[in-house]
Steps between C-alpha positions, in 0.01 A plus 500: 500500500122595583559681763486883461809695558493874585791705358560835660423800293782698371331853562324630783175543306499103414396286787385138634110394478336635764694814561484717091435860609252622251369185430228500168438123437508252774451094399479311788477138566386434114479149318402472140394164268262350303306147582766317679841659370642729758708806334624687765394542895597685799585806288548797721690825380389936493596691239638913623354776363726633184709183476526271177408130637605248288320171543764212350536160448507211225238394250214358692544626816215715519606828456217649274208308679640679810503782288107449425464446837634856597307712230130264563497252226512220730414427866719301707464212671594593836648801596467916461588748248473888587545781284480826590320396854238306270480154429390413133343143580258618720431870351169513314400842272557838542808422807616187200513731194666776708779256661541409086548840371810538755640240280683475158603181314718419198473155369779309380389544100363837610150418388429792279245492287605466138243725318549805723760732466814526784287798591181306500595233709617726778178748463289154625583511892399851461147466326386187669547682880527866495218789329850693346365670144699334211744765457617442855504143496748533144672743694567266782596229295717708347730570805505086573657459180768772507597334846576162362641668216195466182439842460581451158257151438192609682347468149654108406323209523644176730600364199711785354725482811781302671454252819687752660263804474184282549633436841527883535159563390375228722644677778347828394156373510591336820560885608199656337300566821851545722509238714688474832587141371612315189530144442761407223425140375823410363612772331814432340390174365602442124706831463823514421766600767548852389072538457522345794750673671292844407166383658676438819618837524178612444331380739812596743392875393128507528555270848695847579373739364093474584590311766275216408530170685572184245472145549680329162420109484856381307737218438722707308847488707600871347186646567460404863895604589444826306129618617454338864477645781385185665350192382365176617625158325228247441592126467312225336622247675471662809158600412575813693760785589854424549642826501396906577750760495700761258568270203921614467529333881330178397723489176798559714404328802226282414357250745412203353616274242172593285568914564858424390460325150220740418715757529826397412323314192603145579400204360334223877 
């Protein structure tokens, strides 16, 4: 069960570690815990250019912390990270700040700030890292939130709107400074499945139509069939990967007994 099983990629832009044309994120080698508990090791995957990556798993596998790993937040304990040609760990000032602004990040509550305005919130990228004049940076702002669909709430507060559109305004800010990358942090948890069903389209249209590259950490079964591209699978147990490849060949061919009752929702 812990050993890591390759499934072929269903398309030719899709392909096995080592060999993704176009390759924007490369984690090779990494291990991750804290004190003596050991969450995951030997974690080695690239993410293409333009693809949605889907990082899956169950609870307590690891999948945000690898997340965190990706975008910074942490350093792991053995092992690389590249993004972009630049490693975050070891990047220091001007060469760390620029490798961040190439990123874009939605949390999983979408972490806006309550006082500020929909507007507001995604105006903050944009003061705290470029010299725009105000009426640019509102301007700006503006387009982020007619892509995800707020045009109309730019002037609510957090607490005037649904789950649904918080996540969309999360991922606006996350846009604010155009990023080649975004990392979702579980975005369709708590929706319903139509809310739900809306974000992941979405993100299937911005993935295609600014050609951004996305890497969604998710346990949401849905989600990953209806977004992915390709994903990784995570096990706890394992305390590693068991599985890389398009997520509808692991559901229909998976190749392990964990893959298979993740997927097929069954009960060990």
């Amino acid at each position: 069960m812990g050993e890591l099983v390759v499934v072929a990629p269903a398309t030719s832009r899709q392909a096995v570690p080592g060999a993704v044309p176009g390759a924007v994120i490369e984690v090779r080698d990494v291990a991750m815990g804290f004190g003596s508990r050991v969450l995951f090791r030997h974690v080695t995957f690239q993410v293409a250019r333009g693809e949605v990556f889907v990082i899956l798993g169950g609870s307590g596998c690891g999948k945000s912390t690898l997340l965190k790993l990706m975008i910074g937040l942490y350093e792991p304990t053995a092992g690389h990270v590249t993004i972009l040609g630049g490693e975050l760990a070891t990047a220091s000032g001007d060469e760390r700040r620029n490798l961040l602004r190439q990123l874009g990040v939605m949390w999983q509550s979408g972490a806006l700030f309550g006082s500020m305005t929909l507007l507001e919130n995604v105006m903050l990228p944009l003061e705290a890292h470029t010299d725009l004049p105000r009426e640019a940076r509102e301007a700006v702002a503006r387009v982020k939130l007619g892509l995800v669909g707020l045009s109309d709430a730019a002037g609510r507060l957090p607490a005037e709107i649904s789950g649904g559109m918080a996540k969309r305004a999360g991922i606006a800010r996350a846009m604010a400074l155009d990023p080649p990358i975004l990392f979702l942090d579980e975005p369709s948890a708590g929706l319903d499945p139509v809310t739900s069903a809306g974000l992941d389209q979405l993100i299937k249209d911005l993935a295609r139509d600014l050609g951004s590259t996305f890497v969604v950490v998710t346990h949401e079964l849905q989600s990953i069939l209806a977004i992915g591209d390709r994903c990784i699978m995570l096990d706890k147990e394992a305390q590693g990967m068991i599985a890389e490849g398009d997520p509808r060949r692991l559901r229909d061919d998976p190749p392990n007994d964990t893959v298979r009752r993740f997927f097929r929702r069954e009960v060990a």
